[in-house]
C-alpha positions, 0 to 999 in steps of 0.5 A: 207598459206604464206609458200607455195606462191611463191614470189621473193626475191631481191639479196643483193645490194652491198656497196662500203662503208659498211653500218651501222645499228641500230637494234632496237628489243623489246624482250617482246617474246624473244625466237621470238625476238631472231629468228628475230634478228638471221636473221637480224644480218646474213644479214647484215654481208652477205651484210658486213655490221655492226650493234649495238642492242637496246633493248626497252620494246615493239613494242610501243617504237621501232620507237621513240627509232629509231627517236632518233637514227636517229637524231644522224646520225650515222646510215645508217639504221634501222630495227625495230623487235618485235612481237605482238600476237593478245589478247582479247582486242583492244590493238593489234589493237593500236600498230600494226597500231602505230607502223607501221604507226610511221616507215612509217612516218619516212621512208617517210621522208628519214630515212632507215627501215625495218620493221620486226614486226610481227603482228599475231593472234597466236603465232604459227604464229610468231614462223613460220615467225621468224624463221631464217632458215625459213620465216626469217622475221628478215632477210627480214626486214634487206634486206629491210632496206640495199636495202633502204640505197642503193638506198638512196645513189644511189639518193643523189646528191653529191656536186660538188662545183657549184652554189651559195655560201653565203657570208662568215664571213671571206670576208671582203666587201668594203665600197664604201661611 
């Protein structure tokens, strides 16, 4: 049982400037969406962190509803949430491997997720995993997505006005004819 393995959490990074987050929840169970969601908003305000919430119908949707967000840039991060509970057919296959894999291509290409979708064979599963004052999966996936921007802004290199620069339109070059 997951509960009873011992693991080691990571302490919150700290910010000089607060981070903001999209969190993008798919309710389709929304007593277990509420839970994950509950967890993720604590922890990124314990961190100081703001954040805005998008619903969208199901896990399926969350990562292209984080793409578009993404190419705002009005976000630090992302955490995805939801919850798929395995069926009779191979559906629960297709967006569990979909969905996961569309955040990691995206994560590889530099944007900030959490990934906070369960995916369960039950849904005493989910319940256990989402609870916010137990596994708090939601609250993990958020942790994730902040440790994801600290790092992110620790790796950027900052601009220092060195190197080469392009011509500018305003400089005007002399004809030498």
């Amino acid at each position: 049982m997951a509960e009873a393995e011992p693991h080691h959490i990571l302490a919150l990074p700290a910010f000089d400037k607060a981070p903001k987050l999209l969190i993008v929840v798919a309710p389709y169970y929304k007593d277990i969406a509420d839970q994950l969601l509950a967890g993720a908003c604590a922890m990124i305000e314990a961190a100081g962190g703001s954040f805005e919430v998008a619903e969208v119908p199901g896990a399926l949707e969350v990562p292209t509803a984080i793409r578009l967000a993404a190419t705002g840039g009005h976000f630090d991060g992302f955490v995805a949430l939801g919850c798929v509970i395995r069926g009779e057919t191979t559906h629960y296959d297709t967006v569990c491997n979909d969905s996961s894999r569309a955040l990691q291509l995206m994560g590889l290409d530099g944007i900030c997720i959490g990934n906070g979708i369960l995916t369960v064979e039950n849904r005493q599963q989910a319940v256990v995993r989402a609870d916010a004052k137990g596994q708090n999966k939601g609250g993990g996936a958020a942790a994730a997505a902040l440790h994801l921007i600290a790092l992110q802004r620790r790796f950027s290199r900052a601009t220092r006005g060195i190197g080469f620069k392009p011509p500018s339109a305003n400089i005007i070059v002399a004809d030498k004819s």
